[in-house]
C-alpha positions, 0 to 999 in steps of 0.5 A: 801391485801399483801398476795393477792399481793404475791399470784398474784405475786409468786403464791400459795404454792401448785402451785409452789409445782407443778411446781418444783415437776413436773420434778420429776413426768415426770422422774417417768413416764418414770422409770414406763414404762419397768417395764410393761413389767416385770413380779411380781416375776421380779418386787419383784427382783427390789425391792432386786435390789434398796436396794443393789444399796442403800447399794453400795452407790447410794442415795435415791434421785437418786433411788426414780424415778424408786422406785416410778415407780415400786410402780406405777406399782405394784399398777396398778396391784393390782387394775386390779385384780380379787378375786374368791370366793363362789359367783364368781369372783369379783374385789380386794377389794378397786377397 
């Protein structure tokens, strides 16, 4: 009964979650976008980039959103590959 109380009241735990985590998404959607336009050898440059940032002092938190961005695109990519093999082309394992 309280507990169903609360629920109505505050929501449920993964709905404030959501909300209070949603900024951070709409931020790494943003981060996301140029790097669509880098090529795999300038993304893997980004990566050598975020850790110097890291090591001049810039924190995690204020790198997390291009990081998780750059992840996203890499991921992307990966997804649309295509393998060539004996029997032809097939898509990436896992697609």
């Amino acid at each position: 009964m309280i507990t169903s109380m609360m629920q109505k009241l505050f929501g449920k735990k993964s709905q404030r979650d959501f909300k209070r985590l949603q900024p951070l998404l709409e931020e790494v959607k943003r981060a996301r976008a140029p790097f669509a336009a880098l090529d795999d050898d300038a993304l893997r440059a980004k990566t050598e980039e975020f850790r110097r940032r890291h090591a001049d002092g810039e924190s995690l938190d204020d790198l997390l959103p291009e990081a998780y961005g750059l992840v996203w695109e890499a991921c992307r990519r990966l997804a649309e590959r295509r393998t060539a093999g004996r029997s032809g082309t097939a898509p990436w394992p896992g697609t």
